[in-house]
C-alpha positions as CSV (number, residue, x, y, z in Angstrom):
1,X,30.7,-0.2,-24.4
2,X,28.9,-1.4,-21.4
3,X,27.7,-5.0,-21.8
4,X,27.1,-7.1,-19.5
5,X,25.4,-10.3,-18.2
6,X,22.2,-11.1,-17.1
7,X,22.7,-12.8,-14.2
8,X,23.8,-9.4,-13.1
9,X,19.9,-8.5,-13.5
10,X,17.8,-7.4,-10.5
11,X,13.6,-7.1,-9.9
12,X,12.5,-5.7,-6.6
13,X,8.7,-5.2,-6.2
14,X,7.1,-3.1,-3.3
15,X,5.7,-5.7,-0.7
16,X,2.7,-5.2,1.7
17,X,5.0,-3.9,4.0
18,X,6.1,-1.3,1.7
19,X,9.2,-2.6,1.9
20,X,11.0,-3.3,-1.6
21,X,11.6,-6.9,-1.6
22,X,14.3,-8.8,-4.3
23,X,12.7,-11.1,-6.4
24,X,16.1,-12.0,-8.1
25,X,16.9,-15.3,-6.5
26,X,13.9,-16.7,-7.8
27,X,13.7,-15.3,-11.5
28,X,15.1,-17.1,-14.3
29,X,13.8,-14.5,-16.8
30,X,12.5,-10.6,-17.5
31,X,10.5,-9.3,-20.2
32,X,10.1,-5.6,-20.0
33,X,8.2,-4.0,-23.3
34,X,7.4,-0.7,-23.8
35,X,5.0,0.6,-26.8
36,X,4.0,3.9,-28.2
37,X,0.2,4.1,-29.8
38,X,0.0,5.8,-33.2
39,X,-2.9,7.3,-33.9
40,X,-3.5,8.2,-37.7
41,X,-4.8,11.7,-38.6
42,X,-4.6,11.3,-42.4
43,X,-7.0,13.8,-44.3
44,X,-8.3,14.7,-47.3
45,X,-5.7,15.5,-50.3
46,X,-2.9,13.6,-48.1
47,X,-1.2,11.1,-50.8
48,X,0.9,10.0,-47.3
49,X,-0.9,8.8,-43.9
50,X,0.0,10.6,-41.3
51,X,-0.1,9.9,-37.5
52,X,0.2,11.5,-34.0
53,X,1.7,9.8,-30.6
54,X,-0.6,8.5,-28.5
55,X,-0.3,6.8,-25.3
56,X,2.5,5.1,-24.0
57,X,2.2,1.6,-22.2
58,X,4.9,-0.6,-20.5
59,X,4.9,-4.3,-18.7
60,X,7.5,-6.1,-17.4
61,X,6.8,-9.8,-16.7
62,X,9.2,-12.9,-16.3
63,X,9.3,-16.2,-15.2
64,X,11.2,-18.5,-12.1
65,X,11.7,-21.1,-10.0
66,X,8.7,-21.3,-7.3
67,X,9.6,-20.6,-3.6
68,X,7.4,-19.5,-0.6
69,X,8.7,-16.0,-0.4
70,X,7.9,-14.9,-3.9
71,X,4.9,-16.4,-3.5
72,X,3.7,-14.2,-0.2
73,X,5.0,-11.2,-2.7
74,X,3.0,-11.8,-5.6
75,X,-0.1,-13.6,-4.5
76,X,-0.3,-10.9,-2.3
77,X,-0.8,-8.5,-5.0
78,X,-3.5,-10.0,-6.7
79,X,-6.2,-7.9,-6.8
80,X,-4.0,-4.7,-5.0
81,X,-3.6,-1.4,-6.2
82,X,-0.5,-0.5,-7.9
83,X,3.0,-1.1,-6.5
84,X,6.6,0.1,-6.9
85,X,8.5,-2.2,-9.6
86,X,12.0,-1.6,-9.8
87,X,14.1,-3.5,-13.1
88,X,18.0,-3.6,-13.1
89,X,19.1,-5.3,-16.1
90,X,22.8,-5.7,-15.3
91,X,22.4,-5.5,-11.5
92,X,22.1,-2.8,-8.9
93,X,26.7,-1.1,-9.1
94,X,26.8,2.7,-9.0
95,X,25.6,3.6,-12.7
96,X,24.1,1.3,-13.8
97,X,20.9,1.6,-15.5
98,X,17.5,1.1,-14.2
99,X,13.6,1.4,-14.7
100,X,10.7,1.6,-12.6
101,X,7.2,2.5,-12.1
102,X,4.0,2.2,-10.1
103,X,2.5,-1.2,-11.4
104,X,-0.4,-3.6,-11.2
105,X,-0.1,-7.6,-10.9
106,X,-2.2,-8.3,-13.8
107,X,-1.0,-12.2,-14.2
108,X,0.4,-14.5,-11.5
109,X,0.4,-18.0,-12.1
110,X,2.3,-21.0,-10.5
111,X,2.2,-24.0,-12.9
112,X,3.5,-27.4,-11.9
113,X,4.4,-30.3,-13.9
114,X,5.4,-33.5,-13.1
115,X,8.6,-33.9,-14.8
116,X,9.9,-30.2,-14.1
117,X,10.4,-27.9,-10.8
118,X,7.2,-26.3,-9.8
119,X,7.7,-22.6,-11.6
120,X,5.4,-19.5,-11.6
121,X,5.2,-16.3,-13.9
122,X,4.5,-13.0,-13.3
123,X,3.2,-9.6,-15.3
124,X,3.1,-6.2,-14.2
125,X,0.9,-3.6,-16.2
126,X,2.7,-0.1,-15.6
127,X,0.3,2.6,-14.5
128,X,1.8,5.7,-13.5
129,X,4.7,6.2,-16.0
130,X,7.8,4.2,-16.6
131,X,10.9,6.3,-15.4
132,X,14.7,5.9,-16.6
133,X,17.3,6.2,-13.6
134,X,21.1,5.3,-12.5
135,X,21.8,3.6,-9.4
């Protein structure tokens, strides 16, 4: 078996630049979700439903600790077309697992409360596929 931890994890977004930049050191958390639409085709005389696959769909959002330099990354992509995401849940060794895609910001927001450390969280709507890979 292969577990492992996540503080292993890794998230690298493509930045203006096109340069992939590591949003790691400032993310305390990763949500990646991936759904499969059914569509039903039941007929007449069925005495089951029945259904067909439809389109696939896939975000990957988190949350962390606020700091200038994610900042210029994702406030920068407000509004931008779509960008490379890259998702390493335990980290970036030879092997190990990863997923990526070409993915719009669709939620970027930097809360702040008085009694905490100023955070931010962050979505990404996939829109060109979601891809499987090793490292």
């Amino acid at each position: 078996m292969a577990f492992g931890a996540g503080t292993a994890a890794k998230i690298f977004v493509s930045a203006a630049t096109g340069l992939d930049t590591d949003l790691s050191p400032y993310v305390t958390k990763i949500d990646m979700k991936t759904s499969v639409d059914e569509i039903e085709v039941t007929t007449l005389g069925n005495t089951e439903r029945q259904y067909v696959t439809g389109f696939k769909s896939a975000t990957i959002s988190g949350e962390g600790v606020w700091d200038p330099t994610a900042d210029n990354v994702l406030f920068g992509q407000r509004g931008a077309t779509a960008n490379t995401v890259r998702y390493s849940p335990q980290g970036t060794a030879t092997g190990k697992i990863f997923y990526s895609g070409a993915a719009v910001l669709t939620d970027y927001s930097p809360p702040t409360d008085v009694q905490n450390a100023v955070t931010f969280t962050w979505a990404y709507r996939v829109t060109n596929g979601l891809t499987r890979g090793t490292h």
